[in-house]
C-alpha positions as semicolon CSV with decimal commas, in nm:
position;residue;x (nm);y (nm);z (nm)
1;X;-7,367;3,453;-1,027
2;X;-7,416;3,404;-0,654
3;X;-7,094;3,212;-0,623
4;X;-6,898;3,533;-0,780
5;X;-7,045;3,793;-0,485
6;X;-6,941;3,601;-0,151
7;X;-6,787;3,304;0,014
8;X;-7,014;2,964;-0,013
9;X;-7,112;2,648;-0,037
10;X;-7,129;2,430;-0,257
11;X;-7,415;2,200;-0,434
12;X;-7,368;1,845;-0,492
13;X;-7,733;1,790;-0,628
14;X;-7,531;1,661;-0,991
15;X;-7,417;1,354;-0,800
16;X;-7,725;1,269;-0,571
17;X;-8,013;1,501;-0,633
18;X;-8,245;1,535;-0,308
19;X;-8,416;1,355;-0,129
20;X;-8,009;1,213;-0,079
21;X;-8,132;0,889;0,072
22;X;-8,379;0,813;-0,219
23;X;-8,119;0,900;-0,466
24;X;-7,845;0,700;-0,310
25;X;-8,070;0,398;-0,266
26;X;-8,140;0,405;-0,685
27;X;-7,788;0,472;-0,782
28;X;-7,692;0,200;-0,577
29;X;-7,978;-0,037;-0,727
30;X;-7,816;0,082;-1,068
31;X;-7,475;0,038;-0,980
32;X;-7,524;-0,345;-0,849
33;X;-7,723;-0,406;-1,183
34;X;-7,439;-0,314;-1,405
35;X;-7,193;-0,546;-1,151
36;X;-7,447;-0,874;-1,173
37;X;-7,409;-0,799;-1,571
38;X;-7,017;-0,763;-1,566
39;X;-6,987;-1,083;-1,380
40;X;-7,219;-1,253;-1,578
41;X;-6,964;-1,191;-1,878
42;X;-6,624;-1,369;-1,702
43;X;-6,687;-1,668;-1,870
44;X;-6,608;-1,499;-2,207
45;X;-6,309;-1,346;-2,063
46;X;-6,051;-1,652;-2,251
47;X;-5,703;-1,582;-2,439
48;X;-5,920;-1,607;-2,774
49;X;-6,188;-1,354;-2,687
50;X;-6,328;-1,198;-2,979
51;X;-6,308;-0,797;-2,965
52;X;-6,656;-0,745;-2,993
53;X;-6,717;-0,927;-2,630
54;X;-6,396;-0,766;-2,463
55;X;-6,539;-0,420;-2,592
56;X;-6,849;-0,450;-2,443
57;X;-6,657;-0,573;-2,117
58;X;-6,494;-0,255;-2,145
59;X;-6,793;-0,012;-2,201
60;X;-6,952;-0,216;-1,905
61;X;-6,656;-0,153;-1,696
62;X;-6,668;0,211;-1,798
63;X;-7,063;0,203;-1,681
64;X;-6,959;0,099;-1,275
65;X;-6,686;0,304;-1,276
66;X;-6,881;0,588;-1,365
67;X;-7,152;0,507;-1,127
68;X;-6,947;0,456;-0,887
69;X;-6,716;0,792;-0,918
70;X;-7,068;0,969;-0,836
71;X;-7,126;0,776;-0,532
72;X;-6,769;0,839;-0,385
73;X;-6,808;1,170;-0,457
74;X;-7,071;1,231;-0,314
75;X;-6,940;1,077;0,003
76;X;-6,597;1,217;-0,029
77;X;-6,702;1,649;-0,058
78;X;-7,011;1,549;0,197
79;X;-6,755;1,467;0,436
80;X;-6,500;1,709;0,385
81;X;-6,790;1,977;0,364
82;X;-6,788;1,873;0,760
83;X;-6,495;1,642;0,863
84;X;-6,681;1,641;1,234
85;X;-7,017;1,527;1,090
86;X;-7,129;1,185;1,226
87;X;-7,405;1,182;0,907
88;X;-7,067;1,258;0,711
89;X;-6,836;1,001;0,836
90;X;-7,132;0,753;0,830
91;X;-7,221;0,776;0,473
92;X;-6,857;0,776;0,371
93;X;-6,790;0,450;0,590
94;X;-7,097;0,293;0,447
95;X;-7,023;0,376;0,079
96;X;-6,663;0,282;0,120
97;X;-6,777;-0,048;0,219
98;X;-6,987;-0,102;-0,034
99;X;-6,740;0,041;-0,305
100;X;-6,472;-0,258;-0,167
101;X;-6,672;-0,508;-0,221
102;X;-6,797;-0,325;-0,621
103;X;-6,408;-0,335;-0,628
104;X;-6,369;-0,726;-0,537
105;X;-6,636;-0,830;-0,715
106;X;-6,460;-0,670;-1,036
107;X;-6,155;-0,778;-1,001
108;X;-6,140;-1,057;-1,227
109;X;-6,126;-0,857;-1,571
110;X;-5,798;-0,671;-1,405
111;X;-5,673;-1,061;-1,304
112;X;-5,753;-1,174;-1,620
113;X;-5,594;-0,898;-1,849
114;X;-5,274;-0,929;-1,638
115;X;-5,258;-1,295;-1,724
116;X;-5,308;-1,292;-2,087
117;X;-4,997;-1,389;-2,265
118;X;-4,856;-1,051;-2,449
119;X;-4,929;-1,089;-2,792
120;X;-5,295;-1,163;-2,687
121;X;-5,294;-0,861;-2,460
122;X;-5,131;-0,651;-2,780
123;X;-5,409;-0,727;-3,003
124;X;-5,649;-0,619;-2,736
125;X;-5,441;-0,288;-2,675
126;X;-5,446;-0,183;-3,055
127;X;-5,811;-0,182;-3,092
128;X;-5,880;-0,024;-2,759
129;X;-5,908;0,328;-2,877
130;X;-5,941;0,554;-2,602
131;X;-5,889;0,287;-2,374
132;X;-5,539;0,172;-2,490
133;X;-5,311;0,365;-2,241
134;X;-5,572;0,249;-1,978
135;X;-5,503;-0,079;-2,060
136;X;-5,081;-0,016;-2,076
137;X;-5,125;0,092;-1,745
138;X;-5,278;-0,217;-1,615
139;X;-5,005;-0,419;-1,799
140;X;-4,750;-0,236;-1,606
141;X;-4,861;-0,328;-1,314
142;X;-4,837;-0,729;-1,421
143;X;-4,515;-0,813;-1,264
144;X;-4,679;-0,703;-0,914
145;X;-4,965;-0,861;-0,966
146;X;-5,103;-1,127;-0,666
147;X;-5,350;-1,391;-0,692
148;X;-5,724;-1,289;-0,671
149;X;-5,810;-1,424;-0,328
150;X;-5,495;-1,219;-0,200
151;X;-5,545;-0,914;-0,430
152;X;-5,950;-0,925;-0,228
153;X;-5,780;-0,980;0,099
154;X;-5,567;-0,634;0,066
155;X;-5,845;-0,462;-0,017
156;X;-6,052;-0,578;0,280
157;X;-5,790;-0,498;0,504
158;X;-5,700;-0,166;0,359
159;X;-6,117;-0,069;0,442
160;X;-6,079;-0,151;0,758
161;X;-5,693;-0,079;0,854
162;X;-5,487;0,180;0,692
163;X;-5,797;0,356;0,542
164;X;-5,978;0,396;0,818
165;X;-5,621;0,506;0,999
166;X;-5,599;0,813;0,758
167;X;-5,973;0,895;0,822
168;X;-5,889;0,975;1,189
169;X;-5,557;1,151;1,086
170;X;-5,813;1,396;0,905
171;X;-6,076;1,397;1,164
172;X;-5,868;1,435;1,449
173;X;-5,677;1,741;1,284
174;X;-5,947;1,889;1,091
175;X;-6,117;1,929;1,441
176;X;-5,791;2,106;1,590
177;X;-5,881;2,458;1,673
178;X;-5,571;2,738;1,726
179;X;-5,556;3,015;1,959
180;X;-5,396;3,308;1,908
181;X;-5,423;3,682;2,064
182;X;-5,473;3,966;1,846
183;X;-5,463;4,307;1,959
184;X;-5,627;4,199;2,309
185;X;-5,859;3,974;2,182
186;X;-5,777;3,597;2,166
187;X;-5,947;3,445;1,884
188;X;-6,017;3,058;1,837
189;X;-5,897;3,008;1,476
190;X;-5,938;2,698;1,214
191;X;-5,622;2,600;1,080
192;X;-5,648;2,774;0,751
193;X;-5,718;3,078;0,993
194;X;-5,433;3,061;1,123
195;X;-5,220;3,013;0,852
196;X;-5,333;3,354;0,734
197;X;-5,104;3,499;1,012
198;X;-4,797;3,382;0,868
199;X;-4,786;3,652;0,618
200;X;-4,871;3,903;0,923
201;X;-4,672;4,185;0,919
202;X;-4,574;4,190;1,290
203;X;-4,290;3,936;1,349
204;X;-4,413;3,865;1,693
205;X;-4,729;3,750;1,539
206;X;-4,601;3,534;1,257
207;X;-4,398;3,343;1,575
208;X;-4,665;3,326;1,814
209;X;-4,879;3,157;1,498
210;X;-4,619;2,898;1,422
211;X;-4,593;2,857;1,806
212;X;-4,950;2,799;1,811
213;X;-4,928;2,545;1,525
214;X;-4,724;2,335;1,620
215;X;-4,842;2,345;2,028
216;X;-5,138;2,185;1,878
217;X;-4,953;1,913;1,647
218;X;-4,679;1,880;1,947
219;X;-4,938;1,798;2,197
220;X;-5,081;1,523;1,988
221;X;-4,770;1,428;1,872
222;X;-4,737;1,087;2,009
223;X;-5,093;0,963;1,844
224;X;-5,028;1,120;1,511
225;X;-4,642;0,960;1,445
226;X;-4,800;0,658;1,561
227;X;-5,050;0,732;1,275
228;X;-4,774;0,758;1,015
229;X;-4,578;0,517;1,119
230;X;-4,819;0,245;1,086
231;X;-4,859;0,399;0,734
232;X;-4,511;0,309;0,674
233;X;-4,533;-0,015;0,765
234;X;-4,825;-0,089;0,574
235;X;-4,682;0,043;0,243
236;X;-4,414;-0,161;0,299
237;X;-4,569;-0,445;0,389
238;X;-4,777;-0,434;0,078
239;X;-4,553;-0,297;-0,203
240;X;-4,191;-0,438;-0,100
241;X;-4,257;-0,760;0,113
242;X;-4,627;-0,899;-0,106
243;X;-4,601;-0,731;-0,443
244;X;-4,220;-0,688;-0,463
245;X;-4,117;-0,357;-0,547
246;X;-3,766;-0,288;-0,530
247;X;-3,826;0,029;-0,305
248;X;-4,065;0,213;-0,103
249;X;-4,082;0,520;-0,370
250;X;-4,138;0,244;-0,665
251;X;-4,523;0,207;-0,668
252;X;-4,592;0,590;-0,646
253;X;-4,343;0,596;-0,947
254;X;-4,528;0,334;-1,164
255;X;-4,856;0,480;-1,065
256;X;-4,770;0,793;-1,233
257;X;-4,547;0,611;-1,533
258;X;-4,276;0,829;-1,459
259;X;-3,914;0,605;-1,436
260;X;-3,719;0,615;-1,145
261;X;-3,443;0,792;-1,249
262;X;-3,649;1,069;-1,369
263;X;-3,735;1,104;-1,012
264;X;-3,423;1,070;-0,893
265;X;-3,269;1,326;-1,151
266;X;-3,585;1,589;-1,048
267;X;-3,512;1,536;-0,629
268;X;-3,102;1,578;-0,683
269;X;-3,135;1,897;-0,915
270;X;-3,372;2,045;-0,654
271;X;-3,129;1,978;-0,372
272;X;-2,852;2,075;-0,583
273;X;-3,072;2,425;-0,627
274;X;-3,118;2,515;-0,234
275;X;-2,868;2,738;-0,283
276;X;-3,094;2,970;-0,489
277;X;-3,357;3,015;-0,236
278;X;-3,098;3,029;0,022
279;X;-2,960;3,327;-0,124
280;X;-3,317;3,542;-0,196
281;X;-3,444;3,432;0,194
282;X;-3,068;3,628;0,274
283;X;-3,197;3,939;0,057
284;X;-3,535;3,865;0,226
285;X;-3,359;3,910;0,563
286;X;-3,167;4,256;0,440
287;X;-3,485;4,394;0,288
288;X;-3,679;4,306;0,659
289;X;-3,385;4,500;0,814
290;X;-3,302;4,150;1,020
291;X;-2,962;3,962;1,018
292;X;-3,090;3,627;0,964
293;X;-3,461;3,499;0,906
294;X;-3,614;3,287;1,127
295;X;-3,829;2,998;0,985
296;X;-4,145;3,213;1,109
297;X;-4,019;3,527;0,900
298;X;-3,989;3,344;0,553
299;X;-4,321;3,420;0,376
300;X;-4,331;3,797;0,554
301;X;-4,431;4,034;0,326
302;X;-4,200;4,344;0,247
303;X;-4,371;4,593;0,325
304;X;-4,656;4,631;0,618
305;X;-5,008;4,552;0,463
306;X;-5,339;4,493;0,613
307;X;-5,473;4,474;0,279
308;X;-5,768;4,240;0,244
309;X;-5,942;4,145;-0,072
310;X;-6,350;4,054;-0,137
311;X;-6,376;3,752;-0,264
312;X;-6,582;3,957;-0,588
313;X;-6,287;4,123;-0,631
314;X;-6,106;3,813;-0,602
315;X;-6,321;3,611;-0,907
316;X;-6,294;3,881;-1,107
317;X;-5,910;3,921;-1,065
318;X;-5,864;3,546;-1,166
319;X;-6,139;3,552;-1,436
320;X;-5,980;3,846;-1,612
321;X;-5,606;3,644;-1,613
322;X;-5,758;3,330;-1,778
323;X;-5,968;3,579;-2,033
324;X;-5,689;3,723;-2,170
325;X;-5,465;3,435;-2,171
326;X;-5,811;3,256;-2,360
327;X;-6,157;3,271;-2,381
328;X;-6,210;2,919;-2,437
329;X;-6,016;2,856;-2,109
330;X;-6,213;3,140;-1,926
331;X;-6,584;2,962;-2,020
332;X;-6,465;2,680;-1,856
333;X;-6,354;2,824;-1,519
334;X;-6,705;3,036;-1,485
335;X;-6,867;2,677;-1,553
336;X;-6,716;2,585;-1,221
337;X;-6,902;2,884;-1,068
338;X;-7,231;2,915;-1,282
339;X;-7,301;2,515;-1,201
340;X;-7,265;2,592;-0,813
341;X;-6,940;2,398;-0,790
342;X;-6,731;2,598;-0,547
343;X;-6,683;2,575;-0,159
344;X;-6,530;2,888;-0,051
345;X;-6,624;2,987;0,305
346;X;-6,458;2,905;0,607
347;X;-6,629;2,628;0,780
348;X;-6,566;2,480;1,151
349;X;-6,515;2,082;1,071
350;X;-6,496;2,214;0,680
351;X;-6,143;2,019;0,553
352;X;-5,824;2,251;0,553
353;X;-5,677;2,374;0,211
354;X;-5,802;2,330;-0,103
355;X;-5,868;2,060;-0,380
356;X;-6,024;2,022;-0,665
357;X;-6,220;1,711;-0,710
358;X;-6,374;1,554;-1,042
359;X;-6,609;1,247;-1,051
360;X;-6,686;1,196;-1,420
361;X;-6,621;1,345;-1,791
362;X;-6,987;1,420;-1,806
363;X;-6,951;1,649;-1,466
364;X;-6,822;1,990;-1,408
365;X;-6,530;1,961;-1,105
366;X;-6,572;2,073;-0,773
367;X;-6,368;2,344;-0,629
368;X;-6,274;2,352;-0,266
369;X;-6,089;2,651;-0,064
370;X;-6,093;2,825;0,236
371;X;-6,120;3,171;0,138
372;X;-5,986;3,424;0,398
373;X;-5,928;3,768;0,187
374;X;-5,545;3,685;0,169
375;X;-5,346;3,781;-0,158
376;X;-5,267;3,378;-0,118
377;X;-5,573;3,296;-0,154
378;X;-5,654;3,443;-0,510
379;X;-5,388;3,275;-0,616
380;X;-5,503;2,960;-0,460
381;X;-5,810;2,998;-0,648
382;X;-5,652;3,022;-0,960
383;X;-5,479;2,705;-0,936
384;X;-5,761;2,478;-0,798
385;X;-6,000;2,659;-1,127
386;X;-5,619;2,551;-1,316
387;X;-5,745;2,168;-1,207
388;X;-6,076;2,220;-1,328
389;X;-5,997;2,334;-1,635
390;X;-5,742;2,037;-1,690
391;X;-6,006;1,822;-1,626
392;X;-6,249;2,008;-1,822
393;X;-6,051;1,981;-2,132
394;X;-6,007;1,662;-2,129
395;X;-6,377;1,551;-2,052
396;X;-6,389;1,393;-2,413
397;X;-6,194;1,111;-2,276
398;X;-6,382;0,798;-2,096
399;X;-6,382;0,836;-1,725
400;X;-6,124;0,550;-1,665
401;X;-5,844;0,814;-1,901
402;X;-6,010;1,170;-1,815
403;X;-5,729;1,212;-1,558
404;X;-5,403;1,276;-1,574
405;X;-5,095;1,114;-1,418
406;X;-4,962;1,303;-1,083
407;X;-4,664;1,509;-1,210
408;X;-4,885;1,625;-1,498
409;X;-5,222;1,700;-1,290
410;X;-5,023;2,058;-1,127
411;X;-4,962;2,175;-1,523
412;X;-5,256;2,380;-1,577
413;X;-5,321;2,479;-1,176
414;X;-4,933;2,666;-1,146
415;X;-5,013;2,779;-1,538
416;X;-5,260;2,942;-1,389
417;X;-5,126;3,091;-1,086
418;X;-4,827;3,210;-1,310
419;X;-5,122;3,405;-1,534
420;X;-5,221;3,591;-1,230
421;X;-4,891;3,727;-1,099
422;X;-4,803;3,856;-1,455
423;X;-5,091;3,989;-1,466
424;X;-5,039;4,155;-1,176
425;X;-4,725;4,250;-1,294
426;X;-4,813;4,416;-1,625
427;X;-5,024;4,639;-1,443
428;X;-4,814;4,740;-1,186
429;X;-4,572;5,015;-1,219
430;X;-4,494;5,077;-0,860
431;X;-4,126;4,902;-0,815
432;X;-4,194;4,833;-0,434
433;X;-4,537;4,666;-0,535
434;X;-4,379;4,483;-0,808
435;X;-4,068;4,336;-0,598
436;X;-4,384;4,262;-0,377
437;X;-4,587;4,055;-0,631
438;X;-4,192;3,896;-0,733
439;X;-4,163;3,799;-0,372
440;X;-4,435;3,645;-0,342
441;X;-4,407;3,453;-0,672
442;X;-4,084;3,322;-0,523
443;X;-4,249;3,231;-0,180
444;X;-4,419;3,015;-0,383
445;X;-4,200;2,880;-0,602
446;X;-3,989;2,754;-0,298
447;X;-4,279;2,614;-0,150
448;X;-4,400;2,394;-0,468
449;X;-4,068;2,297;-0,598
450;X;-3,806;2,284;-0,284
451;X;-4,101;2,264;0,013
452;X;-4,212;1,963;-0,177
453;X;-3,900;1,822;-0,310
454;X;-3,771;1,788;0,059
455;X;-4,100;1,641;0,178
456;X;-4,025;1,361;-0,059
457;X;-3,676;1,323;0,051
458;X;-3,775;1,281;0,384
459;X;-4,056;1,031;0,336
460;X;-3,775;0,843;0,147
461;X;-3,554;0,822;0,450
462;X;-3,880;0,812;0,727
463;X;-4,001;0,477;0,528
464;X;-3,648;0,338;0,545
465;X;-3,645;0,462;0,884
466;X;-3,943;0,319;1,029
467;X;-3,908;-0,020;0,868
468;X;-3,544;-0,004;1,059
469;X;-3,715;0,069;1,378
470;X;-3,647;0,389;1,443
471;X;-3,801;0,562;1,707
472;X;-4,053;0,925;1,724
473;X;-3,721;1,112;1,866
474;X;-3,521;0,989;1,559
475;X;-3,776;1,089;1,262
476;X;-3,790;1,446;1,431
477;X;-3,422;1,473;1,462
478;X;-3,370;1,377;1,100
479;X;-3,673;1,607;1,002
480;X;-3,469;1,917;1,168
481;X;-3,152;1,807;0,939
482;X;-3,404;1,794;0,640
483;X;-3,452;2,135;0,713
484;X;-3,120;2,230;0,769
485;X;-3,020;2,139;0,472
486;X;-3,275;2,309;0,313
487;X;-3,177;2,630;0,498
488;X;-2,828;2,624;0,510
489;X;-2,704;2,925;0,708
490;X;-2,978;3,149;0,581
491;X;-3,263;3,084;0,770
492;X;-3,279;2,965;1,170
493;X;-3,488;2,697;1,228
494;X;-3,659;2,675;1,572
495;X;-3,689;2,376;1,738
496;X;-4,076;2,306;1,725
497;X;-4,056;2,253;1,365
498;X;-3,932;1,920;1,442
499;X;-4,351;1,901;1,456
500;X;-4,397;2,023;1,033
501;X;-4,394;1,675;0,912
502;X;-4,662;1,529;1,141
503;X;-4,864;1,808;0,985
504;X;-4,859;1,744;0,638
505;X;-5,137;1,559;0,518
506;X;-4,990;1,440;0,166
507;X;-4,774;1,206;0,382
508;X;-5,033;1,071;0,535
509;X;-5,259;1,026;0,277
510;X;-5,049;0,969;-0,036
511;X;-4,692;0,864;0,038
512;X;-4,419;1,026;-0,173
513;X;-4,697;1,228;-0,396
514;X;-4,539;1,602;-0,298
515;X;-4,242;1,519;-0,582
516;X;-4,575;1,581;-0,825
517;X;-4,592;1,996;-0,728
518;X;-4,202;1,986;-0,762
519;X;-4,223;1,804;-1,150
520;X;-4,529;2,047;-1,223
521;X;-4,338;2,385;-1,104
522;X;-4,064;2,296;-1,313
523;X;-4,228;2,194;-1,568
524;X;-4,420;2,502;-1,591
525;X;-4,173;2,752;-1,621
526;X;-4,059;2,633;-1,886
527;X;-4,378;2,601;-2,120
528;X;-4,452;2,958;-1,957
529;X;-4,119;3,046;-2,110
530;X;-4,245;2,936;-2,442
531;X;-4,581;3,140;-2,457
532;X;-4,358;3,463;-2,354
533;X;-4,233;3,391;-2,654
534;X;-4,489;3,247;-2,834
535;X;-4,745;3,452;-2,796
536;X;-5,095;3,327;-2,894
537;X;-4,920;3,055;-3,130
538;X;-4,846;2,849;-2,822
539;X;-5,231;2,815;-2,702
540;X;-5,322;2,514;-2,916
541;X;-4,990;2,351;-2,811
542;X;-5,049;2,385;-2,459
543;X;-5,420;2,282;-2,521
544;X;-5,315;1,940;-2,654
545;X;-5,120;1,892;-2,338
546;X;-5,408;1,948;-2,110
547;X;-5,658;1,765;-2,380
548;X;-5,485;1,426;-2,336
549;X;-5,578;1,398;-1,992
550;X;-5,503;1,055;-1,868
551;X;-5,501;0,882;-2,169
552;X;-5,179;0,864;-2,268
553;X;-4,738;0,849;-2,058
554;X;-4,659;1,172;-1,931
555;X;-4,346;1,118;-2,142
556;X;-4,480;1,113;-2,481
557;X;-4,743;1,413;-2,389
558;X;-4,425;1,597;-2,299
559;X;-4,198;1,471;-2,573
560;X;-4,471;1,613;-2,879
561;X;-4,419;1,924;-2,679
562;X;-4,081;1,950;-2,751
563;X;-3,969;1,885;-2,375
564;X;-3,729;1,630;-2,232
565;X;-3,739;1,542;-1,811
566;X;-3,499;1,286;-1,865
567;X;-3,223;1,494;-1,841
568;X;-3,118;1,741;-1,584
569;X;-3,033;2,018;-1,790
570;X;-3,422;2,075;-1,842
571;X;-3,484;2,092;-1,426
572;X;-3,219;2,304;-1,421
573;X;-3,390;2,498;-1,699
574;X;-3,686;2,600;-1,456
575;X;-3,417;2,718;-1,192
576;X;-3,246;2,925;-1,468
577;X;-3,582;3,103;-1,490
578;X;-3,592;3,175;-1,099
579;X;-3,274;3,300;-1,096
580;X;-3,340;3,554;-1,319
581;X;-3,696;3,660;-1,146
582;X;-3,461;3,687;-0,843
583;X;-3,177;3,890;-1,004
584;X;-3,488;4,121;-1,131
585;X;-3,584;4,137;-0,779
586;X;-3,241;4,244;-0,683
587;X;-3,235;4,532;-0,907
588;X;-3,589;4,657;-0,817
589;X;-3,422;4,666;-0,475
């Protein structure tokens, strides 16, 4: 119950019990074992394989993949446990490398399904069980498909190139420190640190930590646009000019099987809806007693509060909002915590922000946050414990379906965080605390839905950008229209936030991935409208959605539940619900 009491570590003794090296060495030693026996079966691998021999390719394929999910895990949380750790970086280099080659050497069952004519490949499909939408997806992918020799060469060169570009975006800014002066004293601050000061009550403060920010990112501002705009290329150079998607967006799309026009319908009704947070960061700026916000003022809090919260106090708070939303849902967060699963503590080197992180169906997820006795950060923890539970739920699967696609991988983190703050609410009768806790739950509905929906909008124009030629000065003028737009007359943007999108990581890391928080938000409020309605009778619904994990189209999980993204009068249908949390926030004013 350690991991209830204080901030922590983590253990990682489920994926590679000590001694590490030892353990490492013998999963390996497994792990090439179960490759030598995959390979051994390609000459089976025909357009008249009997089922029996392509299910046993299957469960094989199953075997390396989990093996190998342990082994990357391992490497991954090791590392991000200490981005500045040369033992770290090391282990994650060397297990990368081996992992490539796992991935070459495997290749050919991928190759081969692709190729099979489609009737063959439909036979296949409708025996697969579990397996089937794992095996849709790879059919999707067909028309994209190079040969092997070229499909091995990408991979090599992603290892070496792009990969290993991103790894120094996140060890050269994970070993950024901040300064900042606080009553006299200047402190030397992580960045999670000194995100904590945004909130500050003292506008002075809030600017000086945004100055401080982006001083940082400005400084190295050169090196890290050079960063992303190498990642541009590269995506481009991969997915348009060698596999030939039609646009830069396109692969992200297929990845998660959502259709481009779904996309396109989410990013125009959440630019069509900037209006709506226009208008509340106006009220914001009346109930602050200023005449326009700055960009530094928008998550201030209403009223002046030093309030800190233990991290005990903390668990509990989040513990109690699953329990009485469900037991069953409850046991599975204090899993997370009772098999020594959470990173909470703030860390020098530790990785910024938080994740949650799942190797295989047969292991409990990892939670990762920086925990710094913020009212943000409860809520944090209830939507990273949100992931686990997703994943938790739908452990039943195999550990090639266990996850879900992107836009449906945020449903039951913001389910969560929506839990808390009506918890909150319910027992709060105080109207200035209350249009507190709404305030904050539309802080953070602006940044997951119109934050994130403007991220992607830029990455759409920075790829088209970059492969154009533009220049550093260009992207950072068209990043302060971004904003603009965003802002309309309501908020005044500053000029070093030209610096914001150097310092998202998503970008970096996972091109045009922020739409994901955007689709999840939305999609959110709305099932959260149908258990305040509901009641208890919606829990096994909602259950089923989380339950299917990965293993089937977002589209038809969401369809059984009654919903429809394909047209814009159910995006809207989310705004319609933050419209009238900000007309009750009017009236409590």
């Amino acid at each position: 119950m350690g991991q209830f009491e204080k901030p922590s570590g983590w253990s990682l003794k489920d994926l590679l019990p000590a001694p590490v090296e030892k353990s490492l060495e013998e999963t390996l030693r497994q792990l090439e074992q179960a490759v030598s026996g995959f390979e051994a079966m390609r000459d089976v691998l025909t357009a008249t394989i009997y089922f029996e021999d392509f299910n046993r390719a299957l469960a094989q394929l199953e075997s390396i993949s989990s093996i190998k999910s342990k082994i990357e895990g391992y490497a991954d949380l090791s590392f991000s446990e200490n981005t500045q750790s040369p033992e770290a970086l090391n282990l994650r280099d060397r297990v990368d490398q081996v992992l490539t080659d796992i991935g070459n050497r495997c290749l050919f069952f991928e190759l081969w399904f692709k190729g099979l004519p489609d009737e063959a490949a439909k036979g296949l499909i409708e025996q697969a069980g579990d397996l089937r939408y794992f095996l849709e997806t790879m059919r999707r992918f067909k028309p994209f498909t190079l040969s092997e020799p070229e499909e091995k060469a990408i991979n090599l060169k992603d290892l070496n190139g792009i990969d290993a570009i991103i790894k120094l975006y996140e060890m050269v800014t994970n070993g950024f420190a901040f300064k900042l002066a606080i009553d006299g004293e200047e402190k030397s601050l992580t960045r999670d640190e000194l995100a904590s000061y945004y909130q500050n009550p003292s506008p002075d403060v809030r600017a000086r930590a945004y100055q401080e920010l982006f001083r940082v990112f400005g400084d190295n501002a050169t090196v890290l646009a050079q960063m992303y705009i190498h990642r541009a290329r590269d995506w481009h150079s991969e997915g348009v000019e060698l596999r030939g998607f039609p646009s830069a967006i396109f692969g992200r799309n297929l990845e998660n099987d959502i259709p481009e026009a779904v996309v396109e319908t989410l990013l125009s009704v959440c630019r069509k809806n900037a209006g709506l947070f226009q208008k509340y960061f106006k009220l914001k700026a009346q109930w602050l007693g200023l005449d326009r916000l700055r960009r530094y003022d928008i998550y201030a809090p209403l009223a002046p509060s030093d309030k800190r919260f233990e991290y005990a106090a903390a668990t509990r708070l989040v513990m109690d909002s699953y329990t009485a939303f469900s037991p069953e849902v409850a046991a599975l967060a204090k899993r997370v915590f009772d098999d020594d699963h959470v990173d909470s503590e703030i860390r020098t080197g530790k990785r910024g922000g938080a994740f949650c992180y799942t190797a295989t169906p047969r292991l409990t997820p990892w939670v990762m946050i920086n925990y710094n006795q913020q009212a943000r950060d409860i809520a944090t923890l209830a939507h990273e414990l949100g992931h686990a539970i997703h994943s938790m739920l739908a452990e039943r699967h195999s550990v090639l379906t266990q996850l879900p696609s992107l836009p449906l991988a945020e449903t039951a983190s913001v389910f969560g965080e929506m839990l808390l703050t009506d918890r909150l609410l319910k027992q709060e009768q105080d109207p200035r605390v209350r249009r507190e806790l709404l305030a904050n739950a539309l802080d953070d509905s602006y940044i997951t839905v119109t934050r994130q929906a403007f991220f992607t909008i830029f990455e759409k124009d920075a790829h088209a950008m970059i492969v154009g030629g533009s220049t550093l000065d260009e992207l950072t003028e068209h990043y302060l229209d971004n904003l603009k737009e965003q802002f309309g007359n309501a908020v005044d943007v500053s000029d070093e936030f030209r610096w914001e999108w150097i310092s998202v990581p998503h970008m970096y890391q996972w091109p045009f991935y922020t739409y994901a928080y955007s689709f999840g938000q939305l999609l959110v409020l709305s099932l959260y409208q149908q258990y305040g309605v509901e009641g208890s009778a919606f829990l096994p619904r909602y259950l089923r959605i989380l339950s299917y994990g990965g293993s089937a189209s977002p589209l038809k999980v969401l369809a059984e539940a009654g919903l429809d993204v394909t047209l814009p009068a159910f995006w809207q249908g989310g705004f319609d619900v933050l419209e009238k949390m900000l007309a009750e926030l009017e009236q409590l004013s």
